[in-house]
N, C-alpha and C positions, 0 to 999 in steps of 0.2 A: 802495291801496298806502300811503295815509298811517300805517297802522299796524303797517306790515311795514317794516324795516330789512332792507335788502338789502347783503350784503360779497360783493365780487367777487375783490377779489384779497389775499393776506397784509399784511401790516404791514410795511412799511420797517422797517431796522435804527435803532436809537434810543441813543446813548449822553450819558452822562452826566448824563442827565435826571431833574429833580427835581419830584414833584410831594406834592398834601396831600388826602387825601379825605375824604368827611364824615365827622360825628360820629358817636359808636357807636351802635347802636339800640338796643342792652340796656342801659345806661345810661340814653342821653336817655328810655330810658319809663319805668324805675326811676326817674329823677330827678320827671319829671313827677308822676307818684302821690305819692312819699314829700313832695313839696313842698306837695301838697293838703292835705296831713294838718298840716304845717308850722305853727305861728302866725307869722302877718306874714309880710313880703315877700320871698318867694328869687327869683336870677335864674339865668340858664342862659348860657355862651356857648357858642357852634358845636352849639348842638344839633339832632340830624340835621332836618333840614326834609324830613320822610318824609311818605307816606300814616299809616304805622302809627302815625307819634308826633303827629302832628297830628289821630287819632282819641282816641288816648289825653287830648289836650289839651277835645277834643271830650266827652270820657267824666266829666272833672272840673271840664268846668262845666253837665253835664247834674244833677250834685250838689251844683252849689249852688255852686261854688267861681271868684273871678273870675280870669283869662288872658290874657294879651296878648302872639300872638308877631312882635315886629318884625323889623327885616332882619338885628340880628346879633346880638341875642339873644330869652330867653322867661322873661315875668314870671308868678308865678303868685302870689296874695295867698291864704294858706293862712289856714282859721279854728281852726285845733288838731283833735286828736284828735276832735273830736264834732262838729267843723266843719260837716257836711255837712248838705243842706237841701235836700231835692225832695222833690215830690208821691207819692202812690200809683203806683205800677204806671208808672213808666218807665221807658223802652226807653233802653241803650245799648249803641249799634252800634261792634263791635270790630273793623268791614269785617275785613281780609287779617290780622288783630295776634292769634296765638295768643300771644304773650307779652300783652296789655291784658287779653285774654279767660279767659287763667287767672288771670293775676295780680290783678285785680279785685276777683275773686270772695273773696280773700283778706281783703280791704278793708271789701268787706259782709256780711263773717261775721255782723256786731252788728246787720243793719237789720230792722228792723219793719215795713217795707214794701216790696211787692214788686217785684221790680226784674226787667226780662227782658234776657237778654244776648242778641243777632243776629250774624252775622257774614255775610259776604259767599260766593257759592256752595264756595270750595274751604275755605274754615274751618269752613263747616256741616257740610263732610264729615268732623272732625277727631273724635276723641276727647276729649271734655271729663268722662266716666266717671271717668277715672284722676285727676280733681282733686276729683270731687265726693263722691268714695267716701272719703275723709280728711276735708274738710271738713264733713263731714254730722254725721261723729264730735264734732265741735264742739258738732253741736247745729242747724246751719240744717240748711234743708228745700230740696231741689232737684227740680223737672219736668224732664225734655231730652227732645228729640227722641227717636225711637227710644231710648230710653233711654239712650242718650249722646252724644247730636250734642245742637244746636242750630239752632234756638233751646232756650235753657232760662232757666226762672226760679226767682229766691231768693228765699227769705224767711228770715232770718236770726234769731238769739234773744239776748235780753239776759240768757240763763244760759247761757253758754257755758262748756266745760267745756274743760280740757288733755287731750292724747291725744298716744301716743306713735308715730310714724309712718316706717313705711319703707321709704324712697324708690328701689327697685332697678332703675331704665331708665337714670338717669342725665340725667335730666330738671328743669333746671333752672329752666322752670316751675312743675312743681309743685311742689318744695322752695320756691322762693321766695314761693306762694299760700299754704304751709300755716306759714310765718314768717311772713308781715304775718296773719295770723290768729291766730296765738300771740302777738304784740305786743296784740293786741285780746281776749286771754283771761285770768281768774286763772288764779295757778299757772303750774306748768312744763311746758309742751311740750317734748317730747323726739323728735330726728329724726337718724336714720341714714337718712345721704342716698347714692349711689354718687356718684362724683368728675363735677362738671360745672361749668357757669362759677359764680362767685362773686360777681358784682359786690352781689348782695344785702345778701351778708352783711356786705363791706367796706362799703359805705351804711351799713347801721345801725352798724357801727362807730365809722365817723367822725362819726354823728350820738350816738355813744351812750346807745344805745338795748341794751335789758337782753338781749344775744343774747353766747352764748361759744362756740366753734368749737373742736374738740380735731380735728386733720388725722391720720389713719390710711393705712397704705399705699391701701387700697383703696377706704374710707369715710369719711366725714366726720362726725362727735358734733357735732348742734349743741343750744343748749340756747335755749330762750326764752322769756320772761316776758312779762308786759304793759307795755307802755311808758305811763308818765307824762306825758310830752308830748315834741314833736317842737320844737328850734329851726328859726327858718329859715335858707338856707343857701347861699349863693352855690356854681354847680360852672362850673368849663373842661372841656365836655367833649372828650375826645380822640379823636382819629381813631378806624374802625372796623378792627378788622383784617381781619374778612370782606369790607369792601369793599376794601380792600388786597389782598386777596388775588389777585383777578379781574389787577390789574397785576404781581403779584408772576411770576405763574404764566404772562403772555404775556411777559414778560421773559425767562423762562428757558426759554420755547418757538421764543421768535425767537433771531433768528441774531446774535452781535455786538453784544447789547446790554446795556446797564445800567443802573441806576434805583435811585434813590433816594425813600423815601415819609415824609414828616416826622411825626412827633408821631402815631405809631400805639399804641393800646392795646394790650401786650404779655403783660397780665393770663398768669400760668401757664395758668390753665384754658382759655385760649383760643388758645393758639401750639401747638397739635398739628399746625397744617400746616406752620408752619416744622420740628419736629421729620419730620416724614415725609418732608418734601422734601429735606432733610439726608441722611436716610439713603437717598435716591435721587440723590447728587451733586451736589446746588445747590449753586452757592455764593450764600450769604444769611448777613449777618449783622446783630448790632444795635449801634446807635453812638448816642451823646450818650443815652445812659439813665439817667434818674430816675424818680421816685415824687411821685405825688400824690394826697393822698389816698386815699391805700390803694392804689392801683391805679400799674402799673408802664408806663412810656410808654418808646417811644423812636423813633431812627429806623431805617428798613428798607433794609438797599444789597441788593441783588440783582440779578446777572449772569448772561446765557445761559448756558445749558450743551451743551458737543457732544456727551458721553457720558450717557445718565441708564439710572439703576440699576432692575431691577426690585424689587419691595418685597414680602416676605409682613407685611404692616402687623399689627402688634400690636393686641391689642384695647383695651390698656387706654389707646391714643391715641384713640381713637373719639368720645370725649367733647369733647376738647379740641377734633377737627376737623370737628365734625357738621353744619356749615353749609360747609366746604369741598371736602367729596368729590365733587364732581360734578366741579370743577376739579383735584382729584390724580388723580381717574382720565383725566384727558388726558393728564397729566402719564405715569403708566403706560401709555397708548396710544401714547407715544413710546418708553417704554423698549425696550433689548435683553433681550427676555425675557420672563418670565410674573410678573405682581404679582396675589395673595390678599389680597380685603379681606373679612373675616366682624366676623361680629357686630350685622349694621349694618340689622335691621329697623326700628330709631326712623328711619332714614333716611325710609319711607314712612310714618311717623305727621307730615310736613311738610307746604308747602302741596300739594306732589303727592307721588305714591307717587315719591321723587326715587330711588332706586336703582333702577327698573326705568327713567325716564328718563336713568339715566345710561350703564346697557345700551345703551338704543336709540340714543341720540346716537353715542357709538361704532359699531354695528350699522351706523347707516346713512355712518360713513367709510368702512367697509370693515376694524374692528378686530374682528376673532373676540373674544367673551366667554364666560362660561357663569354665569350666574345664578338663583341661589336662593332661597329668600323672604329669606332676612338675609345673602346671599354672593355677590360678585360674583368670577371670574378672569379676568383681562384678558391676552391677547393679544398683547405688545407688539410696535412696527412700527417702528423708529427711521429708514424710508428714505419714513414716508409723506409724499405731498406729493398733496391732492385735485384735481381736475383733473371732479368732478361738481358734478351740483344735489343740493342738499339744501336741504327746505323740515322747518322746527317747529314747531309749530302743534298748539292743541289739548291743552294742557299747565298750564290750569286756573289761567292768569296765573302759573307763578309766577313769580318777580322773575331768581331764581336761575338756570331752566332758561334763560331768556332771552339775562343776560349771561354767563352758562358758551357759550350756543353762538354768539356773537360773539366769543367769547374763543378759539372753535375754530376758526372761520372764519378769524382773524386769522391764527392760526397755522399751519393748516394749507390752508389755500388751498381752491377748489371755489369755488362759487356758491351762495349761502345767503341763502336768503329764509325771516327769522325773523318772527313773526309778533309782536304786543300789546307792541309797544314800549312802549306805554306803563306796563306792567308794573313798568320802575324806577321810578316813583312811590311804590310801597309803600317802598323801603328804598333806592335809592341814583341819586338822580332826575339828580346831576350825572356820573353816567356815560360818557354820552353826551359830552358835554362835554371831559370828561379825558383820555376816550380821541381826540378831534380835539386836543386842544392838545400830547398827546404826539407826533402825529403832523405836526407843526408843523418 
């Protein structure tokens, strides 16, 4: 049982409650990499103290590069551009981190020696085809597993060439693999990306670094050269809004309550679940907002809701909320009504096929759905209150399915024996935690 968390009954009403969650993980692993490459000393504060960033940190001194992360920040002494310095043929383990494990690869476009990427069992299941098929275009050389899993290994070339690349999933991974590889090429790379987060390109901005962005309704023009060298660079990093989100969403599930989340990264590309939940009656707004460094921060007030709306969710929000849907379709599981979410096959290129587990999590409250390979309709139940067991289990660790059905249990009552708590590890370990001090 030590690794089953078990909720018995809903969450007490909560008001006026303030709290601050960790640092962003698309960030702190961005920062981590872009700081390797660095000359001289950057430091980091609030940087998520994750599984995933603490392999990333793992990743860049398996290359040579020194790191020291203490209790409230993370030093990393970068040797420039050509910095890096290991042996033949080593292994770096990307355990649970499809973001390290694509973004890497981007890294060692230039290496001469071979280098093999691992990942832990639900990231070997992933598609790493879709990064190595543009990347190759450069000019390295990749093995994979079945021909696009992992394990796979690079060998990279010191003529690498520019290539024009077009990024149509909305995949913010690989757009950001095939940038830190055009930073490492003569000439201009050129990339039509579909709209996904950004935090990449705002980095190399504020580092300026040779990349220019032309924003279109639908796509993004970006252009990118080889960089010169990288300064070092101190970052605050800011709250995650994904893991804001997990409270944003039991706030407006319970009854009479309200909450306030400090210093959340509000980035555009990443508040599509604030936009969804809007259009399903939240009330959510944002206060004391500024900018930093490129990137837009503030704080989150959001109050229960008695009424929520059903939603035919637009697709071209999918991008901005593709770590959140597991949590709006609870959120639909309460509405009066029927909410249509398509589009949303990238959902199962995650650590788990997450749209067919967000079907089932539902399925087993007793909320009717109908699901397709990229389409979920949901059911809505606005009288439900569970009053069974429901056991999770078997869901391939991932972080998300975990605290998504602790986040149902709170809300909607039953007896739920969730299984691999330890799971928040990978991305949001003070969880646990947050959620007993709100309930304080």
């Amino acid at each position: 049982m030590s690794n089953i968390f078990l909720v018995k009954k809903k969450i007490d009403s909560f008001q006026k409650k303030t709290i601050e969650v960790s640092g962003d993980k698309s960030i702190s692993i961005r920062w981590v990499l872009l700081a390797s490459l660095a000359k001289g000393k950057s430091k980091a504060f609030n940087l998520l103290n994750s599984d995933d960033v603490k392999a990333s940190i793992n990743a860049i001194k398996k290359l040579g590069i020194k790191a020291k992360l203490k209790k409230n920040y993370c030093e990393i002494i970068g040797k420039g551009l050509n910095g890096y310095r290991y042996k033949n043929n080593i292994t770096i383990d990307a355990e649970n981190s499809g973001t390290l494990g694509r973004l890497i690869l981007g890294l060692l476009i230039n290496t001469n020696k071979k280098i093999k990427i691992v990942g832990d069992k639900s990231l070997s299941k992933r598609d790493f085809k879709r990064i190595t098929d543009p990347l190759n275009k450069f000019g390295a050389k990749f093995k994979l597993t079945k021909n696009k899993n992992l394990p796979l290994s690079i060998l990279g070339s010191k003529l690498l060439k520019p290539i024009n690349y077009y990024e149509n999933r909305g995949s913010a991974q690989c757009k950001s693999s095939v940038i830190f590889a055009g930073l490492r090429t003569e000439g201009t790379t050129l990339i039509k990306a579909k709209k996904s987060r950004d935090h990449t390109e705002l980095l190399c901005k504020y580092l300026n670094l040779p990349i220019t962005v032309s924003k279109k309704k639908n796509y993004d023009f970006i252009k990118v050269k080889k960089a010169k060298k990288i300064v070092s660079f101190n970052y605050q990093i800011p709250s995650d809004i994904s893991s804001a989100a997990f409270f944003i969403i039991l706030t407006c599930l319970s009854s009479n309550s309200s909450l306030t989340i400090k210093n959340v990264n509000i980035n555009p590309s990443r508040t599509g679940v604030v936009t969804i939940l809007k259009k399903m009656g939240v009330g959510i707004f944002y206060k004391n907002k500024k900018f930093y460094k490129g990137e837009s921060i503030a704080d989150i007030f959001v109050k229960s809701t008695k009424t929520l709306k059903p939603i035919n969710c637009p697709v071209k929000l999918n991008s901005g909320a593709i770590d959140e849907f597991l949590l709006i379709f609870l959120v639909a599981a309460k509405a009066k009504g029927v909410s249509f979410f398509k589009g949303l096959d990238e959902l199962n290129q995650k650590e788990s096929p997450r749209l067919k587990w967000g079907s089932k999590i539902l399925n087993l409250m007793g909320i009717k759905t109908k699901l397709t390979s990229n389409s979920l309709k949901i059911f809505g139940n606005p009288k439900i209150n569970l009053k069974k067991k429901i056991v999770i289990k078997d869901y391939l660790k991932d972080h998300r399915i975990f605290m998504c059905s602790v986040i149902a249990a709170l809300s909607f009552g039953g007896e739920w024996y969730i299984h691999d708590k330890n799971s928040i590890e990978t991305s949001f370990p003070d969880f646990l935690k947050i959620l007993k001090d709100l309930q304080k």
